[in-house]
C-alpha positions as CSV (number, residue, x, y, z in Angstrom):
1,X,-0.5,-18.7,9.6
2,X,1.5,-18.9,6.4
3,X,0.4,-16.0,4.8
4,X,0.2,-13.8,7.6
5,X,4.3,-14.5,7.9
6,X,4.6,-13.2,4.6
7,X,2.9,-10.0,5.8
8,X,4.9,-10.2,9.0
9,X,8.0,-10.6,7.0
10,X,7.3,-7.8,4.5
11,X,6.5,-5.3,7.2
12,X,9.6,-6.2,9.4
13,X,11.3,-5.9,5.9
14,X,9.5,-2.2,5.1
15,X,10.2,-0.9,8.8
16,X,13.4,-1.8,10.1
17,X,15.3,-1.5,6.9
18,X,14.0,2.0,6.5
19,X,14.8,3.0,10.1
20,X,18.6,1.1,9.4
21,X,19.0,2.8,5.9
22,X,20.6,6.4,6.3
23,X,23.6,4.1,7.7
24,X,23.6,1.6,5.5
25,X,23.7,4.2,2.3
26,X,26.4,5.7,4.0
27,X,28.5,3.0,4.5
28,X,28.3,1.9,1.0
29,X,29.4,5.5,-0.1
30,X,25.6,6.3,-1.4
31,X,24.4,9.6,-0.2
32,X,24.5,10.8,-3.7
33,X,22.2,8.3,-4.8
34,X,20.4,7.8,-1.5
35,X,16.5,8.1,-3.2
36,X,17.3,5.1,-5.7
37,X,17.9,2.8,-2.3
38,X,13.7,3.5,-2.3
39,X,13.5,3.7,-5.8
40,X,14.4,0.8,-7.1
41,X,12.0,-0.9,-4.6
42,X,9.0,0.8,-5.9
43,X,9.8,0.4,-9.9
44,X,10.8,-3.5,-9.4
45,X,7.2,-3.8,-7.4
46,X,5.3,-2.3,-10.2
47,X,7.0,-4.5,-12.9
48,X,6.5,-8.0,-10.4
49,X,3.1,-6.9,-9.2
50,X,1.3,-7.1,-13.1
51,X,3.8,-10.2,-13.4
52,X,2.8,-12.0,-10.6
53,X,-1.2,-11.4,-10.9
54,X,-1.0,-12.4,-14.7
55,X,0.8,-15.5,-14.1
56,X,-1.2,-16.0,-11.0
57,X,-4.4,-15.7,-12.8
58,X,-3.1,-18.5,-15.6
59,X,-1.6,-21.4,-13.7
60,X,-2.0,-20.3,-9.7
61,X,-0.4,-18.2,-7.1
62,X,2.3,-21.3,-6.1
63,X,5.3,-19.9,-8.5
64,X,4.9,-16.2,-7.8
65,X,4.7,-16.5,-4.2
66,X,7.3,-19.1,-3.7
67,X,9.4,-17.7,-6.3
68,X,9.2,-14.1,-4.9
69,X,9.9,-14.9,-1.6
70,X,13.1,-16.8,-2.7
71,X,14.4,-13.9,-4.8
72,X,13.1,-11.3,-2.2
73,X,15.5,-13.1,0.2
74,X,18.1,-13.3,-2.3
75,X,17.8,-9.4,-2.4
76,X,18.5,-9.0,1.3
77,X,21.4,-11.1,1.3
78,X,23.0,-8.9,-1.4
79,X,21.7,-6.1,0.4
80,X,23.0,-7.4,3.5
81,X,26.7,-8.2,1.8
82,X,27.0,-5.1,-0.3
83,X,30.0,-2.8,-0.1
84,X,29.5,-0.3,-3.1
85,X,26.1,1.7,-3.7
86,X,25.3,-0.2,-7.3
87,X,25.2,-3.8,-5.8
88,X,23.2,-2.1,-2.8
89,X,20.3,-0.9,-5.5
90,X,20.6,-4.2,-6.9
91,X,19.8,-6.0,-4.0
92,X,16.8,-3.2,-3.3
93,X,15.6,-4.1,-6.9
94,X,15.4,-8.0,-6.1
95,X,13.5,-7.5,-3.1
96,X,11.2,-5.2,-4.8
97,X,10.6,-8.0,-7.7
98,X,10.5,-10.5,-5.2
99,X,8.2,-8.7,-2.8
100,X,5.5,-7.1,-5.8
101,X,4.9,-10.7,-6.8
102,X,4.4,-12.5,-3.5
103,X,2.1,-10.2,-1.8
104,X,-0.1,-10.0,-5.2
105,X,0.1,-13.6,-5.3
106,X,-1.2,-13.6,-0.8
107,X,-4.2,-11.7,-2.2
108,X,-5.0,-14.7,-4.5
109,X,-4.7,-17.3,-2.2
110,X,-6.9,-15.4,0.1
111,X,-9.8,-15.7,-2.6
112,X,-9.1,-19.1,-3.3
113,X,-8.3,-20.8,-0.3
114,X,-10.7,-18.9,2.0
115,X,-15.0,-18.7,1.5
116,X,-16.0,-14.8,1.4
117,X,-17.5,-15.1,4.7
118,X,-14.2,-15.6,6.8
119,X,-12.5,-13.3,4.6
120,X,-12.4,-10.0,6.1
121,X,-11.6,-12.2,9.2
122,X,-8.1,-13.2,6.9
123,X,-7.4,-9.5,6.6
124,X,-7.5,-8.6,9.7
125,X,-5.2,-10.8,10.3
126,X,-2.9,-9.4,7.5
127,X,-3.1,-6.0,9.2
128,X,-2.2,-7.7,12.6
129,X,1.0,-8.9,11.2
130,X,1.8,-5.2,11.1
131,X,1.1,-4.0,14.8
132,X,4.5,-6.1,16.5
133,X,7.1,-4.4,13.5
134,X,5.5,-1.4,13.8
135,X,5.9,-1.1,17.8
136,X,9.7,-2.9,18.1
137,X,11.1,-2.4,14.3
138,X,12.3,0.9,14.3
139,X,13.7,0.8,18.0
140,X,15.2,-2.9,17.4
141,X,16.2,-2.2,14.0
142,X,18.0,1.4,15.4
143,X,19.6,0.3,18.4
144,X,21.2,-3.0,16.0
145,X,22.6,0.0,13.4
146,X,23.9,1.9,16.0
147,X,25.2,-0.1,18.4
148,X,26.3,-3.6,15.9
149,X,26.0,-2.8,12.6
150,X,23.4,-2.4,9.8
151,X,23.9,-5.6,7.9
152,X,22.5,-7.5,10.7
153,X,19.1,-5.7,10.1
154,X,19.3,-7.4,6.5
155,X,20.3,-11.0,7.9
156,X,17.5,-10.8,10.2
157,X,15.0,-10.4,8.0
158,X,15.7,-13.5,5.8
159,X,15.0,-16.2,8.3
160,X,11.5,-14.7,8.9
161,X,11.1,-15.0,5.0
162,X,12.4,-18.5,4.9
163,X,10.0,-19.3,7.6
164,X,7.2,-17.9,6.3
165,X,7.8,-20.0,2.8
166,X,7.5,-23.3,4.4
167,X,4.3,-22.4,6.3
168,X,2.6,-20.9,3.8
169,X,3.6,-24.5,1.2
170,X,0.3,-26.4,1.8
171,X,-1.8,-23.5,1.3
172,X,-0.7,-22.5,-2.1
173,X,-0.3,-25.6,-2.9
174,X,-3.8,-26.4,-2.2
175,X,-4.9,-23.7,-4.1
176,X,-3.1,-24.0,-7.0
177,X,-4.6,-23.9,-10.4
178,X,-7.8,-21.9,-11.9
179,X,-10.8,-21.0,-9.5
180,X,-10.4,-22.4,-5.9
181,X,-12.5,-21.9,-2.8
182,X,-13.8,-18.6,-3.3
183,X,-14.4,-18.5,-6.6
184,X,-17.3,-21.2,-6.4
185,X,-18.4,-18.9,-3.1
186,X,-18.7,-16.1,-4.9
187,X,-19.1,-17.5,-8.4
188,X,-22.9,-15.0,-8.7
189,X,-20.9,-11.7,-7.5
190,X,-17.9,-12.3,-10.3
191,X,-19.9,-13.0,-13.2
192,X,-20.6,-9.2,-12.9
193,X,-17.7,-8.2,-11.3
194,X,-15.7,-9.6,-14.5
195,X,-17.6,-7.9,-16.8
196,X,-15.9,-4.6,-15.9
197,X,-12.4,-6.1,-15.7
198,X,-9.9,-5.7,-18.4
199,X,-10.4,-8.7,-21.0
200,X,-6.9,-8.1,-23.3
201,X,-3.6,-9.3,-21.2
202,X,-1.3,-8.4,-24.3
203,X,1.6,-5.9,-23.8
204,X,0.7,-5.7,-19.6
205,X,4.7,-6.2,-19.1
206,X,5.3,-3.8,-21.6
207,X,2.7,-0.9,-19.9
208,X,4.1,-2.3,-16.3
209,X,7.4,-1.0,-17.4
210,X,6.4,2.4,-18.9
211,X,4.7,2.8,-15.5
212,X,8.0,2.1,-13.6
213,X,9.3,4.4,-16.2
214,X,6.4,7.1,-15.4
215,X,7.2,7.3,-11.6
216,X,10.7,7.7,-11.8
217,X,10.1,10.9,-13.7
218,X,7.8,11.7,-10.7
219,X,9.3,11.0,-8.1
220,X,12.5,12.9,-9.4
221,X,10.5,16.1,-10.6
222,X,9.1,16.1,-6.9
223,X,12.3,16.4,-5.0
224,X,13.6,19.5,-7.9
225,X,12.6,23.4,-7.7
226,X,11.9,24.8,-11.3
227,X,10.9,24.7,-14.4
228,X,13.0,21.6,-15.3
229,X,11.5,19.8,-12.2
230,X,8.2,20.3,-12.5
231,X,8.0,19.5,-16.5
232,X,9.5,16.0,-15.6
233,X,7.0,15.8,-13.5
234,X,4.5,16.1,-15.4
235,X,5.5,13.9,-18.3
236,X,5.9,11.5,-15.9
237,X,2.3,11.9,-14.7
238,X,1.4,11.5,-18.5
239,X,3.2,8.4,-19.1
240,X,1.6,7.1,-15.5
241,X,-1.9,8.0,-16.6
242,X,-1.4,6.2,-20.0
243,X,0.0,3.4,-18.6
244,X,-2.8,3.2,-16.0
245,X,-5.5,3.2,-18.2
246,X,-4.1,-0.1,-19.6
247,X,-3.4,-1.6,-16.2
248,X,-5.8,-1.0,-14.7
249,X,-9.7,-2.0,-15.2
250,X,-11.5,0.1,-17.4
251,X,-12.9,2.9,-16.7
252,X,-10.8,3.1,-13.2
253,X,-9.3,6.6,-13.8
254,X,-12.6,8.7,-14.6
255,X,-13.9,6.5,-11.3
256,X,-16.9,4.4,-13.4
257,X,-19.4,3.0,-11.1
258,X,-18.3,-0.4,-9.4
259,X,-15.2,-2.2,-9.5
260,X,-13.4,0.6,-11.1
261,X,-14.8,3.4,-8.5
262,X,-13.4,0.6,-5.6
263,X,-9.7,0.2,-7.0
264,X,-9.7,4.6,-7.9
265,X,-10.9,5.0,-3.8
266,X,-8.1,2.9,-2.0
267,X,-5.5,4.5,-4.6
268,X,-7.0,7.9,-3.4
269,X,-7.5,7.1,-0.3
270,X,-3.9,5.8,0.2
271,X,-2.3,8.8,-1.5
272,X,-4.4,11.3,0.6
273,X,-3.3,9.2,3.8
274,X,0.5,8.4,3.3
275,X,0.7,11.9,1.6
276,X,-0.1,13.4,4.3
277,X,2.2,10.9,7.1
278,X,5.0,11.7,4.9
279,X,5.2,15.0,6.1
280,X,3.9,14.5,9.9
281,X,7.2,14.2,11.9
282,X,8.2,17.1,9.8
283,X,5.2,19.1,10.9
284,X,5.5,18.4,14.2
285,X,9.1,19.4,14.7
286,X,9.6,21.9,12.6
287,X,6.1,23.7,13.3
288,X,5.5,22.1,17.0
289,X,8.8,22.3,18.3
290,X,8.8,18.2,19.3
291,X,11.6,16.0,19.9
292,X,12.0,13.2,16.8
293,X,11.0,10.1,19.3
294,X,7.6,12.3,20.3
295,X,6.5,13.1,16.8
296,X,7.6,9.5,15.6
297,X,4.7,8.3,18.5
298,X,2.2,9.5,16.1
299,X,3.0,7.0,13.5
300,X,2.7,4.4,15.9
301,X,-0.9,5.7,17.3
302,X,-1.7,5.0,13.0
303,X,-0.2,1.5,13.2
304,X,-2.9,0.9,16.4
305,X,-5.4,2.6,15.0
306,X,-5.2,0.7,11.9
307,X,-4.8,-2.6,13.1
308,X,-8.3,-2.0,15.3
309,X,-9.8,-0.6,12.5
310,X,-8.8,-3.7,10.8
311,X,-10.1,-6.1,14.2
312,X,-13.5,-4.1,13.6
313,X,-14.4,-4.8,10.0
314,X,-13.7,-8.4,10.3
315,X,-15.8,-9.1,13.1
316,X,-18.0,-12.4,12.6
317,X,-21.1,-10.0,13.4
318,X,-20.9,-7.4,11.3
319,X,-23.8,-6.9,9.0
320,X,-22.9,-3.3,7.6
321,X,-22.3,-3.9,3.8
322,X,-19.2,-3.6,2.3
323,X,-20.0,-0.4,0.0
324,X,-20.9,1.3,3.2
325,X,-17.6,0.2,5.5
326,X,-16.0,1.4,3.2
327,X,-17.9,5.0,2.9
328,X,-17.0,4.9,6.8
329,X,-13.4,4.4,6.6
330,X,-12.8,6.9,4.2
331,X,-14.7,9.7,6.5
332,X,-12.4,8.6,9.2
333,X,-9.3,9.2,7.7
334,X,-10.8,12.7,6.1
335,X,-11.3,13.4,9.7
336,X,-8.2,12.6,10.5
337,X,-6.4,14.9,8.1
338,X,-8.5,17.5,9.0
339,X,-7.8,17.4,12.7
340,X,-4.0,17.2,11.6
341,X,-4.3,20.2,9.7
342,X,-6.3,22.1,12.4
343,X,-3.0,21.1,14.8
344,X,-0.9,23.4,12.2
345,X,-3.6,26.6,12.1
346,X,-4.7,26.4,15.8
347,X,-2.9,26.4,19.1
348,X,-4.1,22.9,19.8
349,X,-1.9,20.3,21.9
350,X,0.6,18.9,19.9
351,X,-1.5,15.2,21.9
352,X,-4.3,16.2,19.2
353,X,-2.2,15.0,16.2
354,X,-1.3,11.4,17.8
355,X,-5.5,11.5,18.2
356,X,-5.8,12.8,15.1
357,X,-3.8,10.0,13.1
358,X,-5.4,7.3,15.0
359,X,-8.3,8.2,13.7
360,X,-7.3,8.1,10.0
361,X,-5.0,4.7,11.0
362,X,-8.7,3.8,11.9
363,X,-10.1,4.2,8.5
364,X,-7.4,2.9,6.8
365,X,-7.8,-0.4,8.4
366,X,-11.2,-0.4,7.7
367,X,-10.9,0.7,4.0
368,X,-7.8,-1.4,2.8
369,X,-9.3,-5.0,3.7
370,X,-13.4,-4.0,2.7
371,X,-11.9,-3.3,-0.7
372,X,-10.1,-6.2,-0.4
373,X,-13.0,-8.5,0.4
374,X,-14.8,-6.3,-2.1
375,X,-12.8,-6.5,-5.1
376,X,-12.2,-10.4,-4.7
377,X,-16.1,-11.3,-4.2
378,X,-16.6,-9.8,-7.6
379,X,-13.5,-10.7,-9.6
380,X,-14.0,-14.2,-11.4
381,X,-11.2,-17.4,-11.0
382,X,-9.6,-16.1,-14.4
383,X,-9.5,-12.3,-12.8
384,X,-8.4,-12.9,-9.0
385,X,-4.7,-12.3,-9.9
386,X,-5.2,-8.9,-12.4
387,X,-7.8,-7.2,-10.0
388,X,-5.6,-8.0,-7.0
389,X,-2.4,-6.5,-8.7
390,X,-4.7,-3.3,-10.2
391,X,-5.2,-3.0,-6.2
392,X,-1.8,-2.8,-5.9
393,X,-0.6,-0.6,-8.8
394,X,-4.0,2.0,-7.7
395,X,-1.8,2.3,-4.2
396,X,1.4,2.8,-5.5
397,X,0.2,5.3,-8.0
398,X,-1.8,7.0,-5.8
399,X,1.1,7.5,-3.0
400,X,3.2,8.1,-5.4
401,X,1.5,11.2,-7.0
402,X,0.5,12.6,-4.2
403,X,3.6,12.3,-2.1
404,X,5.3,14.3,-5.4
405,X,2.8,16.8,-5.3
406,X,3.5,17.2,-1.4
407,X,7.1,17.2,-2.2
408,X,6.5,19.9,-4.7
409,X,4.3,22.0,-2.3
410,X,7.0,21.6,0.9
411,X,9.9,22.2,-1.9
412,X,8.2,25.6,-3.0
413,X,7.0,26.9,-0.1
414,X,10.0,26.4,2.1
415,X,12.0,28.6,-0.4
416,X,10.8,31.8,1.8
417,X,11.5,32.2,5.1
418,X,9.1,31.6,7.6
419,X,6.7,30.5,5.6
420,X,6.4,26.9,7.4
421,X,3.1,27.0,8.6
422,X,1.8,27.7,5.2
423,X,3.7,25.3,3.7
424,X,2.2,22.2,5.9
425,X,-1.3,23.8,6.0
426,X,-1.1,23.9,1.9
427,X,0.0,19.7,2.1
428,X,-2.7,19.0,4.2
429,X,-5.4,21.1,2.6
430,X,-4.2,19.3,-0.4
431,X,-4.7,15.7,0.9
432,X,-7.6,16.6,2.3
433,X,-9.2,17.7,-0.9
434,X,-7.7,14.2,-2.4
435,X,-9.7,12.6,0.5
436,X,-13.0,14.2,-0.8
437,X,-12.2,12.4,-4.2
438,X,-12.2,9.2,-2.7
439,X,-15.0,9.8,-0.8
440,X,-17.0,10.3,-3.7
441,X,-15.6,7.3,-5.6
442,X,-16.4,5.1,-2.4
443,X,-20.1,6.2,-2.7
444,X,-20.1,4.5,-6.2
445,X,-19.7,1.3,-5.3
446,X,-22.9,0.0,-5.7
447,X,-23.6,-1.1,-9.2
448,X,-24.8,-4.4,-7.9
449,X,-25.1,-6.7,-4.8
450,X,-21.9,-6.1,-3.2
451,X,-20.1,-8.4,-0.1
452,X,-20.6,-7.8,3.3
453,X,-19.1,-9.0,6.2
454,X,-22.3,-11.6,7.4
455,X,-25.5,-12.3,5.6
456,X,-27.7,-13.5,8.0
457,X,-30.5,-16.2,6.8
458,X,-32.7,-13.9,6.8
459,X,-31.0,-10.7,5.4
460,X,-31.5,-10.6,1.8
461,X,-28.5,-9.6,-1.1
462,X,-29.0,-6.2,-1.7
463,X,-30.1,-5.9,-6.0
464,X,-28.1,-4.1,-8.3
């Protein structure tokens, strides 16, 4: 119950204050800088998520996820109480710190305090916490900025946090300290899982912060025409890739077979998918012709799809091994992109791309908590905390680069007119070929016996 308030308070947190933020930026006199009010989230996560999983991995998850939820509260109540634009981003960067180091530390008290069997069970859970925000957050969260005022979105988030804090107390604190639960579960799975895990901590903070570093560069060459825009780009890419290759297991960018290949997938997989949303209500007005509240429904046909792709995967009866689910949800979200782009070239109903993001909401729920439940069952007590963050910092990069490169694909093809359908059709042939790279990566999984949802008494562990 604890940790799934966490997730309920993140998500409320992630929704509402993105439908309330166009007035809140405005109020505070920020248009100018209106991209750093998402900015400074996503650089402060990076930095708090290596934090929190090192510290996590050295004396227990209690610190970071009490910690970060206090400070991510903190954030909202400066957020909430700002009047210029430069205490606003403050407050955005303090719920970003706070927030990158108590969901890493969620993902360690899941492999501690729970045995591998009820895990994917726990997950499914997590993605439940999602559905409720996802249905009433951006109505609730609109009609309060419109009709009260925006601050109030900000209050209402923190007593939700402070909830959550309380509830989640005897479980971290139960699990606090090296190894726990899971780790003596699935103590056979991590002694080989650890062996591809990055042994040297030194200078992590340091490579955290060049990677902050890297995806401002990105994310600011992605919204610029030119030259200029697309060489920042691409030394931010640079200093990205560098700074992955430190973060990250080894072996995780040139997708080596086993843990590696599982952390490259999701990042893929997550790029290819939220690439591709970024641009759906776009799509769908611009090229469809829909109202905003009609393509928005799309989005929320991903948020149920997800949440019973996430049901599915946890079921007690499930016997399909984890290397495999995972194989499955990636097809279903290349499906999905592929209907959504057939929506652009074809005089389908515009009901085909709600259908078609369902699908891929589908395999996203599947995917995200199998290489969860995955990743954990072969990551040792001493590696819980890194190989939960690497998760984390695969998903951010991989959203992150490919929503630039859709950026730069919408920003260049736009510049003629009427060249719209082109322009969608190249973002979604794009994430689509992104999707295939993850597929492959999820086939490469098996390098030895991996989780899966149930082993029956009499189903033997698959060998290496």
């Amino acid at each position: 119950m604890g940790i799934t308030g966490v997730v309920t308070a993140a998500a409320f947190e992630t929704i509402a204050v993105s439908t309330a933020m166009p007035e809140a930026v405005k109020a505070v006199n920020g248009l100018g800088a209106y991209a750093w009010a998402f900015n400074g989230v996503v650089i402060a996560t990076l930095v708090a998520t290596v934090a929190g999983g090192d510290y996590s991995d050295r004396k227990g998850p209690k610190l970071p996820l009490i910690a970060g939820l206090m400070v991510f509260a903190v954030g909202l109540l400066v957020c909430a109480t700002a009047q210029v634009m430069p205490i606003f981003v403050i407050g955005r960067v303090l719920q970003g710190l706070g927030g990158g180091a108590a969901i890493v530390a969620v993902y360690v008290v899941v492999a501690r305090g729970y045995e591998a069997k009820i895990r994917p069970q726990v997950f499914s859970a997590l993605a439940a916490a999602w559905v409720v925000p996802s249905l009433v957050g951006p109505f609730i969260a609109g009609a309060i900025a419109e009709f009260w005022t925006w601050r109030v979105v900000f209050f209402a988030v923190v007593p939700i946090v402070v909830i959550a804090m309380f509830l989640v107390w005897p479980l971290v604190s139960a699990v606090e300290g090296p190894g726990g639960i899971g780790y003596a579960q699935d103590k056979d799975f991590a002694d080989a899982g650890a062996q591809t895990a990055q042994s040297s901590r030194s200078g992590r903070t340091r490579w955290a912060a060049s990677l902050a570093a890297g995806a401002v560069l990105v994310q600011d060459g992605g919204r610029r025409l030119g030259l200029i825009g697309a060489g920042e780009a691409l030394i931010g890419l640079v200093i990205v890739g560098f700074a992955l290759q430190r973060l990250l297991p080894k072996g995780s960018l040139r997708l080596a077979r086993g843990l590696p290949s599982a952390i490259g997938a999701r990042g893929l997989l997550a790029g290819a998918f939220f690439g591709a949303q970024a641009f759906v209500p776009l799509m769908l007005v611009d090229q469809r012709g829909l109202g905003l509240t009609l393509a928005g429904l799309s989005l929320t046909t991903s948020s149920l799809g997800w949440f019973v792709g996430s049901w599915w995967q946890g079921r007690p009866d499930l016997t399909i091994h984890r290397d495999r689910l995972i194989i499955v949800g990636a097809l279903c979200v290349f499906v999905g992109i592929v209907l959504m782009t057939l929506t652009v070239t074809l005089p389908a109903p515009a009901i085909i791309a709600g259908l078609a993001w369902a699908i891929g909401g589908f395999g996203m729920g599947i995917t995200i908590p199998a290489v969860n439940v995955w990743v954990l069952g072969m990551s040792s007590g001493e590696e819980q905390g890194a190989n939960s963050a690497a998760l984390q910092l695969g998903d951010g990069a991989g959203v992150l680069t490919c929503t630039a490169l859709a950026g730069v694909i919408y920003g260049i093809g736009t510049a003629p007119a009427g060249q719209q359908q082109v322009t969608f059709l190249g973002i979604f042939v794009t994430m689509t070929a992104v999707c295939v790279v993850a597929i492959v990566a999820a086939s490469r999984l098996s390098v030895v016996a991996p989780l899966v949802t149930q082993v029956s008494a009499t189903e033997p562990a698959r060998d290496a």
